[in-house]
N, CA, C and O atoms as a CHARMM CRD file, in Angstrom:
* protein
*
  268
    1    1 UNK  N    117.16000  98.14100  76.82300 PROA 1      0.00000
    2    1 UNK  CA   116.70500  97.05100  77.66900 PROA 1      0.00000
    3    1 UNK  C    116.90000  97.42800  79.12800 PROA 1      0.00000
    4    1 UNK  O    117.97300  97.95500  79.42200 PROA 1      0.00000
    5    2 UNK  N    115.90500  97.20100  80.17100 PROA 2      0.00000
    6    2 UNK  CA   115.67400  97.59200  81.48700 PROA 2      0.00000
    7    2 UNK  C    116.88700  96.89500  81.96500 PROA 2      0.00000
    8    2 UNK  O    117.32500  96.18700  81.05900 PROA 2      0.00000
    9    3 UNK  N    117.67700  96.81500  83.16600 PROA 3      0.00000
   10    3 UNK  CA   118.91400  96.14000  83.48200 PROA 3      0.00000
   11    3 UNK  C    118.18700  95.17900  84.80100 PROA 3      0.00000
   12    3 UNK  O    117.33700  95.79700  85.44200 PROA 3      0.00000
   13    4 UNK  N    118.44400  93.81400  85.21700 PROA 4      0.00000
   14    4 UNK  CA   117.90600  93.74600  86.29300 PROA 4      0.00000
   15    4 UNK  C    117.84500  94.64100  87.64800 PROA 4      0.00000
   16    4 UNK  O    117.11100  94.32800  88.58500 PROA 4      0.00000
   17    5 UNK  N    118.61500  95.68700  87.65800 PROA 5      0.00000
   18    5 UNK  CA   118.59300  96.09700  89.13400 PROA 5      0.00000
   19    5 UNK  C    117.93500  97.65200  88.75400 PROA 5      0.00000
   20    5 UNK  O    118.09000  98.51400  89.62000 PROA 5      0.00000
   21    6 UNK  N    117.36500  97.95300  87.76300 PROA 6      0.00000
   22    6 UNK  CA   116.56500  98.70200  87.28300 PROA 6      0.00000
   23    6 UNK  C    114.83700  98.45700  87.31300 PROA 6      0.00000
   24    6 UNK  O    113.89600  99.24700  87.38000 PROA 6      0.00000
   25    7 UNK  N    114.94300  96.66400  87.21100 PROA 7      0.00000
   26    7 UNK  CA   113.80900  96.26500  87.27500 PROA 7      0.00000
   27    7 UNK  C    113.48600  96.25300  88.82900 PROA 7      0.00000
   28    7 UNK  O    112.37600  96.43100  89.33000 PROA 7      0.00000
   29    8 UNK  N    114.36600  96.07200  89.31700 PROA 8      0.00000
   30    8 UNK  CA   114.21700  95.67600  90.97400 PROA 8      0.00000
   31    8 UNK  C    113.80900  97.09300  91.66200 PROA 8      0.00000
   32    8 UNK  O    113.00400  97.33600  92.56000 PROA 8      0.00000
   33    9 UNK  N    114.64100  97.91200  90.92600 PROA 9      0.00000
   34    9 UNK  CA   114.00000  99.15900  91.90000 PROA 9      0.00000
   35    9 UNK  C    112.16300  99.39500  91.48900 PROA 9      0.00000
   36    9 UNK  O    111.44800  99.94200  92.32800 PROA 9      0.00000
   37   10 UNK  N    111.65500  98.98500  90.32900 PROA 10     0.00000
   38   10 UNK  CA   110.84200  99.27000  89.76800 PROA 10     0.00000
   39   10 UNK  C    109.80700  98.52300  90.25400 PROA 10     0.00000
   40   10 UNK  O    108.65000  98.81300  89.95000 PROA 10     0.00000
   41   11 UNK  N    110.12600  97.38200  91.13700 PROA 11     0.00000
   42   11 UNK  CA   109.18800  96.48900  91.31300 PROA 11     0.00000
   43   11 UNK  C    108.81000  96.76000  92.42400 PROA 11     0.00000
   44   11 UNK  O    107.68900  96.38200  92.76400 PROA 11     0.00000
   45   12 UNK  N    109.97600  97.80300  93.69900 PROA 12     0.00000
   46   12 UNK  CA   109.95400  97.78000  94.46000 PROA 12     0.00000
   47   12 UNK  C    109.30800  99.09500  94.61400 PROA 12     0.00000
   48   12 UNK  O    108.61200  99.27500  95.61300 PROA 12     0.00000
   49   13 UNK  N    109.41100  99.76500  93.99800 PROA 13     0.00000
   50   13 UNK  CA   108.74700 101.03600  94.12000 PROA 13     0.00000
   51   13 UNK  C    107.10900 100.71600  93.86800 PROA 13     0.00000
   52   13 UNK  O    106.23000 101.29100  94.51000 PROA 13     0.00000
   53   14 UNK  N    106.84700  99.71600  92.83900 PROA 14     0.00000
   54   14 UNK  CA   105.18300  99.18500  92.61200 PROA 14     0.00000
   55   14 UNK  C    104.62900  98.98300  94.12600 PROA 14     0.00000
   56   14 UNK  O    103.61300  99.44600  94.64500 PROA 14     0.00000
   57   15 UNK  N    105.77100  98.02500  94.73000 PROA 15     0.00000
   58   15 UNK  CA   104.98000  97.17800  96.20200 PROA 15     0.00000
   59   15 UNK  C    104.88100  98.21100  97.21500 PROA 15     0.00000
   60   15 UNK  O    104.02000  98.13300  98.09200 PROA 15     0.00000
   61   16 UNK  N    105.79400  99.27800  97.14800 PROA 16     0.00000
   62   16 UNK  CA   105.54300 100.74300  98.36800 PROA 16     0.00000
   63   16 UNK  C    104.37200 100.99000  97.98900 PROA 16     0.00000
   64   16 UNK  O    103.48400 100.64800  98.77100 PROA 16     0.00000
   65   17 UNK  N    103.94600 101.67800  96.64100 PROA 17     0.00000
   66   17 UNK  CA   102.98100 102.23900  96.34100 PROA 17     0.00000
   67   17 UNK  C    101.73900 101.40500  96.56100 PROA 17     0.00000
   68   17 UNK  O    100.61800 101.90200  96.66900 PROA 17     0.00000
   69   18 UNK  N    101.99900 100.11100  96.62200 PROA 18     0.00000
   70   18 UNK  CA   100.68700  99.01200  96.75200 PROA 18     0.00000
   71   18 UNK  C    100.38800  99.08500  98.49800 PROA 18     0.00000
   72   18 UNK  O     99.31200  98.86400  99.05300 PROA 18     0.00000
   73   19 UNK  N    101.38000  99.37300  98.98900 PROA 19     0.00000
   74   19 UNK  CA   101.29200  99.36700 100.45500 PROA 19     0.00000
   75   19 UNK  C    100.73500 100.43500 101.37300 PROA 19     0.00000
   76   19 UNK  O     99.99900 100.37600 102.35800 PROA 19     0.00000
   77   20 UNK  N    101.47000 101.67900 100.57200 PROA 20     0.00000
   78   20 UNK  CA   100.89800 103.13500 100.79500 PROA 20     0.00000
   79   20 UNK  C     99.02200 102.86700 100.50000 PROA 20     0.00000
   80   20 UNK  O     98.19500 103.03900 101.39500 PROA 20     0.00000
   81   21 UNK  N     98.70800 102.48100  99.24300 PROA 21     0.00000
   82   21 UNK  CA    97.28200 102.31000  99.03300 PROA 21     0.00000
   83   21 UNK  C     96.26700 101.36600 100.23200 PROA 21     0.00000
   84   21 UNK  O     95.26300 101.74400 100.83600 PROA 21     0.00000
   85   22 UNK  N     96.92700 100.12800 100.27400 PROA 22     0.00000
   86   22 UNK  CA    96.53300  99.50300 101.49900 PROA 22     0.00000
   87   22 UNK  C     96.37700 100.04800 102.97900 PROA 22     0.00000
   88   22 UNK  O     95.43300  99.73900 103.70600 PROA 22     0.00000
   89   23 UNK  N     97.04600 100.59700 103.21300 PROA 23     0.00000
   90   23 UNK  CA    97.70000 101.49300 103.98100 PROA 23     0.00000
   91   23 UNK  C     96.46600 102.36500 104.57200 PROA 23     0.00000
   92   23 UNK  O     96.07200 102.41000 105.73700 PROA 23     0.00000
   93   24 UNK  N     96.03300 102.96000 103.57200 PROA 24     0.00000
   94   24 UNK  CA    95.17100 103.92800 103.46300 PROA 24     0.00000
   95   24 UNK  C     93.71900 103.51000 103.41200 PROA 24     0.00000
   96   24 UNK  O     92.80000 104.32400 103.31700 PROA 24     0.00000
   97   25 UNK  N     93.54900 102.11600 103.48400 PROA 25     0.00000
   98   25 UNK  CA    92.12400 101.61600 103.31300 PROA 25     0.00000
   99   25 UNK  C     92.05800 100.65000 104.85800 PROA 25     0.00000
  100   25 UNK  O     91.17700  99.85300 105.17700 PROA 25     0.00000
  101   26 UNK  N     93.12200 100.98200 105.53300 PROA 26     0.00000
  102   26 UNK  CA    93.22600 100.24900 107.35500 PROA 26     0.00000
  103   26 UNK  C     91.85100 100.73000 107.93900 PROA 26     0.00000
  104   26 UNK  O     90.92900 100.10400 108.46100 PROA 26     0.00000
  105   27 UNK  N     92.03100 102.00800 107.67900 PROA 27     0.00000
  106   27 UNK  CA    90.79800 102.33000 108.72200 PROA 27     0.00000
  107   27 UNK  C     90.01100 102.42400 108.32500 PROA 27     0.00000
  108   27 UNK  O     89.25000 102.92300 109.15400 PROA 27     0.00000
  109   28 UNK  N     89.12200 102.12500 106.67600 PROA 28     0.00000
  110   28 UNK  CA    87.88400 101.30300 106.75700 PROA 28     0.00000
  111   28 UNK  C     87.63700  99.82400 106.89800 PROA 28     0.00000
  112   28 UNK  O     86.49900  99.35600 106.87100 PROA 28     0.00000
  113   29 UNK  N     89.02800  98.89400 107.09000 PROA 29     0.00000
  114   29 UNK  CA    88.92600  97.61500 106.56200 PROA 29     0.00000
  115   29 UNK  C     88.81100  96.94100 108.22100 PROA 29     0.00000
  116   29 UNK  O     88.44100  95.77200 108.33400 PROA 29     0.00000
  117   30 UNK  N     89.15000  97.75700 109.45800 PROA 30     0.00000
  118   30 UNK  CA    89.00300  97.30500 111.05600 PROA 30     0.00000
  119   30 UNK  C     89.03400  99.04600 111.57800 PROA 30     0.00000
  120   30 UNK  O     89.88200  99.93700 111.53600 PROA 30     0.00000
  121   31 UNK  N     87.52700  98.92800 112.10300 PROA 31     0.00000
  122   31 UNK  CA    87.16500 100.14500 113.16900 PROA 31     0.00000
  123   31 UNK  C     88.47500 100.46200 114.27800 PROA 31     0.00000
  124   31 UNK  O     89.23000 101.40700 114.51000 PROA 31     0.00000
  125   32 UNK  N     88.28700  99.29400 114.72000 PROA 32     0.00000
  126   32 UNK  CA    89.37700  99.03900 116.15700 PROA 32     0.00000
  127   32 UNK  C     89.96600  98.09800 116.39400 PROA 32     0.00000
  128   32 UNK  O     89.80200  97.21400 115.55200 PROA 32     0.00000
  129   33 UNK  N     90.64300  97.84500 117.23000 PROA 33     0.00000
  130   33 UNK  CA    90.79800  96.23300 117.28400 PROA 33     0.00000
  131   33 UNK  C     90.96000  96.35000 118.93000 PROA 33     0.00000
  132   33 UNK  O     91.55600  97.26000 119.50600 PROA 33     0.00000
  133   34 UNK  N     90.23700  95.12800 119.60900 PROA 34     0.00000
  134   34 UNK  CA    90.17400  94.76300 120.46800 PROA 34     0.00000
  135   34 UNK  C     91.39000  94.30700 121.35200 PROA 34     0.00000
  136   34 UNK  O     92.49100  94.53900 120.85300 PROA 34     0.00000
  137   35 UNK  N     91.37100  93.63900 122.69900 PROA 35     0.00000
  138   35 UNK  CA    92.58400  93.10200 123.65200 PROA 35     0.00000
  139   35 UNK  C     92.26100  91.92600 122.95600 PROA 35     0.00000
  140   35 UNK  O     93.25200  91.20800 123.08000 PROA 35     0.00000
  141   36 UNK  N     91.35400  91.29900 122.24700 PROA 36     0.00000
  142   36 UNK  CA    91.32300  89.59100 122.52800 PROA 36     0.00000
  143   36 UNK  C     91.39300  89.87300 120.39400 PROA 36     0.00000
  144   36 UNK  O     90.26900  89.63700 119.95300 PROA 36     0.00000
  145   37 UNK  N     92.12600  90.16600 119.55300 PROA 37     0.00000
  146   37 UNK  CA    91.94500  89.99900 117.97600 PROA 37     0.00000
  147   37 UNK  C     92.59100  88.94900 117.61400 PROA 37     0.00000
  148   37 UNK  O     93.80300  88.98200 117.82800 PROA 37     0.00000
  149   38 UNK  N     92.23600  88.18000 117.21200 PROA 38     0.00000
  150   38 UNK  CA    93.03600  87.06900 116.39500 PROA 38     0.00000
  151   38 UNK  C     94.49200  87.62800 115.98800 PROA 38     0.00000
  152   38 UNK  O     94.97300  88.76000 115.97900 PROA 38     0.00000
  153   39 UNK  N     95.08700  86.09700 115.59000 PROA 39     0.00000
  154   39 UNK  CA    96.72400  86.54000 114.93000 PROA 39     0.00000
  155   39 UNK  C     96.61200  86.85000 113.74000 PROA 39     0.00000
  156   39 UNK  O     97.33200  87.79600 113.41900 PROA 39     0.00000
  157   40 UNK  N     95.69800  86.22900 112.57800 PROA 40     0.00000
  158   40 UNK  CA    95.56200  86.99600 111.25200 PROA 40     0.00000
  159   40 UNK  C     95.43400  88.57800 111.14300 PROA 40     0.00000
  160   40 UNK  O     95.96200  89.29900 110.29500 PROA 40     0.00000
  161   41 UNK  N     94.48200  89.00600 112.36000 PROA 41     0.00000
  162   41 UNK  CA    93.84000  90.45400 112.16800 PROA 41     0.00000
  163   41 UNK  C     94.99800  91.05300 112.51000 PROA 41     0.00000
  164   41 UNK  O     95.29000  92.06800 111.87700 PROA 41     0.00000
  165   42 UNK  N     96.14700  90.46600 113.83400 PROA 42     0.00000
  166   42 UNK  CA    97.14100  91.62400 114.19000 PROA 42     0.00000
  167   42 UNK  C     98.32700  91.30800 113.22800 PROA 42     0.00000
  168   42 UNK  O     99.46000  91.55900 113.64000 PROA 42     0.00000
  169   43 UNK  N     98.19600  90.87900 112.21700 PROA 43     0.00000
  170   43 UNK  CA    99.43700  90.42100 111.21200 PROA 43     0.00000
  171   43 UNK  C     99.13800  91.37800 110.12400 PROA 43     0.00000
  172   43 UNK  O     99.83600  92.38300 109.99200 PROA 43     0.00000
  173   44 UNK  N     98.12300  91.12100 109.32100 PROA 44     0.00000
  174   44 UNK  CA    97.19200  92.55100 108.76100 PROA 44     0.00000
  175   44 UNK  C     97.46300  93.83800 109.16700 PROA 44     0.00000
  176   44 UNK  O     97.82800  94.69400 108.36200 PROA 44     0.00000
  177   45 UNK  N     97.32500  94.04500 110.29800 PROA 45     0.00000
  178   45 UNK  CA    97.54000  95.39500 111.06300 PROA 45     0.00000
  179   45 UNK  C     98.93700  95.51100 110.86700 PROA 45     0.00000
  180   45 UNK  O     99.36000  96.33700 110.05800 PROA 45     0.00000
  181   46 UNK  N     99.59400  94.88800 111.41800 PROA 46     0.00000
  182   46 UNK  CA   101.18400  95.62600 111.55800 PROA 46     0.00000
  183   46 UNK  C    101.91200  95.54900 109.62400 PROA 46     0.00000
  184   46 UNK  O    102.69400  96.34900 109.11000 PROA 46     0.00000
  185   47 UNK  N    101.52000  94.78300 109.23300 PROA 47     0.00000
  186   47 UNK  CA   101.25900  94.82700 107.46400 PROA 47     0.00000
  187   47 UNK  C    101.05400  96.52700 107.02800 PROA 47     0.00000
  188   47 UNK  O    101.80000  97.43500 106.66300 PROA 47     0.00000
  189   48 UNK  N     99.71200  96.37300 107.27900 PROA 48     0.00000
  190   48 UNK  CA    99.01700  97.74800 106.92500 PROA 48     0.00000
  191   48 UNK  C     99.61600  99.25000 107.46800 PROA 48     0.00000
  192   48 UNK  O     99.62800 100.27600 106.78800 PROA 48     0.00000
  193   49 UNK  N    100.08100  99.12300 108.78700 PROA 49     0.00000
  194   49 UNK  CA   100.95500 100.25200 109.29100 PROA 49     0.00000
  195   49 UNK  C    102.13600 100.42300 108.65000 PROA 49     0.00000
  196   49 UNK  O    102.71100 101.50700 108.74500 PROA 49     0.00000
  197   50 UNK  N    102.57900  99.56800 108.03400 PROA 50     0.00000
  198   50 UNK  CA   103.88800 100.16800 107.13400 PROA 50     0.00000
  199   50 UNK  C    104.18700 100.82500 106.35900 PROA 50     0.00000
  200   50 UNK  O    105.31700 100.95300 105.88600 PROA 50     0.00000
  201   51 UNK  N    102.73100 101.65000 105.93600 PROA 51     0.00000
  202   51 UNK  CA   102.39700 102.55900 104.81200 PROA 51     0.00000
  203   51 UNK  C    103.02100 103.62900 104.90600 PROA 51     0.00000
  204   51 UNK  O    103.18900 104.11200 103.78600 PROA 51     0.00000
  205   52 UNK  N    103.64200 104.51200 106.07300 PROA 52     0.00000
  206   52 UNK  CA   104.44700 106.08400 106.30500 PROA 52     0.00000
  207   52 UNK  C    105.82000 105.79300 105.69500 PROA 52     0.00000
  208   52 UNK  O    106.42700 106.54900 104.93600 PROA 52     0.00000
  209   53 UNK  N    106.25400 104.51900 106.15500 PROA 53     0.00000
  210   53 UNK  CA   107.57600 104.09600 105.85300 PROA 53     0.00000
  211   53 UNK  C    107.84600 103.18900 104.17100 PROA 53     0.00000
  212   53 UNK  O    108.90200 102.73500 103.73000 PROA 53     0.00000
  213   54 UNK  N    106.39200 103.17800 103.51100 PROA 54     0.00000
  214   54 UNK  CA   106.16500 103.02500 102.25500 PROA 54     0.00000
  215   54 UNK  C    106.46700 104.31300 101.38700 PROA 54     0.00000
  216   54 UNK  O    107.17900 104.40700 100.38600 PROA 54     0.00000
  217   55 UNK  N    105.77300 105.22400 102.00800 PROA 55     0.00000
  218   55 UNK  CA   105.66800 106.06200 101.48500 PROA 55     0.00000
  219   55 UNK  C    107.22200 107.04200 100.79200 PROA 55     0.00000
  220   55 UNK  O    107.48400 107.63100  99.74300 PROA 55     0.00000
  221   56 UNK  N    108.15000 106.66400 102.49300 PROA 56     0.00000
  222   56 UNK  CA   109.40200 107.17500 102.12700 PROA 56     0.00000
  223   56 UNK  C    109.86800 106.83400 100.77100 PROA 56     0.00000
  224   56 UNK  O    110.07100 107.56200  99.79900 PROA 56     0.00000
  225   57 UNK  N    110.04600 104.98200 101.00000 PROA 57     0.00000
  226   57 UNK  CA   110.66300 104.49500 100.10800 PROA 57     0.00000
  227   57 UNK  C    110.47800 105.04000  98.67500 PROA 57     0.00000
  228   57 UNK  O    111.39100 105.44600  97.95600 PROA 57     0.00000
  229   58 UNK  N    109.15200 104.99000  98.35800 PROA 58     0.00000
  230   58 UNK  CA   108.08800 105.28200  97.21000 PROA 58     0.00000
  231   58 UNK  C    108.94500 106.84000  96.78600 PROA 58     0.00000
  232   58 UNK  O    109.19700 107.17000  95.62700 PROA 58     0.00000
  233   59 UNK  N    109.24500 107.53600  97.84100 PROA 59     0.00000
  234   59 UNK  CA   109.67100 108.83300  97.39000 PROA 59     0.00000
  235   59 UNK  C    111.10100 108.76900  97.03000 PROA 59     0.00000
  236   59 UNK  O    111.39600 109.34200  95.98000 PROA 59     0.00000
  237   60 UNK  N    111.80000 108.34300  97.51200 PROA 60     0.00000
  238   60 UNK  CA   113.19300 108.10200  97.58400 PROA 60     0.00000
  239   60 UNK  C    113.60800 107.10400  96.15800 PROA 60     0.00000
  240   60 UNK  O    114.52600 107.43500  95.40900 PROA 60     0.00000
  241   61 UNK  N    113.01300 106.21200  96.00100 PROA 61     0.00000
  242   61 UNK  CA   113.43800 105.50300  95.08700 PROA 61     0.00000
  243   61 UNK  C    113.04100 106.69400  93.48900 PROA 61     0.00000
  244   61 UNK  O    113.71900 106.96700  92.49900 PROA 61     0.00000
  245   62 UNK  N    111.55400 107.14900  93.96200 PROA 62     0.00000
  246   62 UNK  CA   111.15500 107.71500  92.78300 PROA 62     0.00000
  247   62 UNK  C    112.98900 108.84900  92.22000 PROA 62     0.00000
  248   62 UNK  O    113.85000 108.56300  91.38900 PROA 62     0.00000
  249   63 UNK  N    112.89200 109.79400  92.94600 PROA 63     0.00000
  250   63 UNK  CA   113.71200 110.71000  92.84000 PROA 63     0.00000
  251   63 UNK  C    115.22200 110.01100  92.83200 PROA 63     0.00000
  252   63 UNK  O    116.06200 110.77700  92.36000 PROA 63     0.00000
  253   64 UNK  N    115.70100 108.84300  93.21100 PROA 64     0.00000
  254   64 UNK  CA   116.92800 108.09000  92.54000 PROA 64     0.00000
  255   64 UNK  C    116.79900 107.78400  90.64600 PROA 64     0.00000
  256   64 UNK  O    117.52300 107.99500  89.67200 PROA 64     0.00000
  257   65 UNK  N    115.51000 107.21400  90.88300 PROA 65     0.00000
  258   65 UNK  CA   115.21700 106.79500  89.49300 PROA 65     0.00000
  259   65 UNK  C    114.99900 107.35500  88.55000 PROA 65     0.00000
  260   65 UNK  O    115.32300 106.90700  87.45000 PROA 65     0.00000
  261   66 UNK  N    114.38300 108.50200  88.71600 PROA 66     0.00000
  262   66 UNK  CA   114.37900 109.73900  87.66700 PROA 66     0.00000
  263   66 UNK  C    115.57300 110.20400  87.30200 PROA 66     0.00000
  264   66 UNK  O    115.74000 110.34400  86.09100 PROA 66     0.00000
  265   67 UNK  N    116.63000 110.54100  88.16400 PROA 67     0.00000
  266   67 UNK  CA   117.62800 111.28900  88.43500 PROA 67     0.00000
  267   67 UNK  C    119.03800 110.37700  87.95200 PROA 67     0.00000
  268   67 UNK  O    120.16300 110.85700  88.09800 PROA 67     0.00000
């Protein structure tokens, strides 16, 4: 049986990897963004930039969890 904090790393490693993917679809989903972008679009954006620092996690957890 998975332990809860087995599940937690597991869930958390899903949402890096969901983020890394997102991540990676920024720069077809807004060309640019303007001085005048709405607050949704720059909430999105700084969302979507978190993908390098997804990526760590994604690696780090992987190689705890195997190991």
């Amino acid at each position: 049986m998975i332990s809860e904090r087995s599940l937690f790393l597991h869930l958390l490693r899903i949402l890096s990897a969901f983020i890394v993917v997102l991540g990676h679809t920024k720069e077809f989903l807004f060309v640019h963004m303007n001085e005048n972008a709405n607050l949704p679009e720059k909430i999105i954006r700084l969302f979507l930039s978190l993908g390098s620092a997804a990526v760590l996690v994604f690696f780090f957890l992987s190689g705890y969890v195997v190991s």
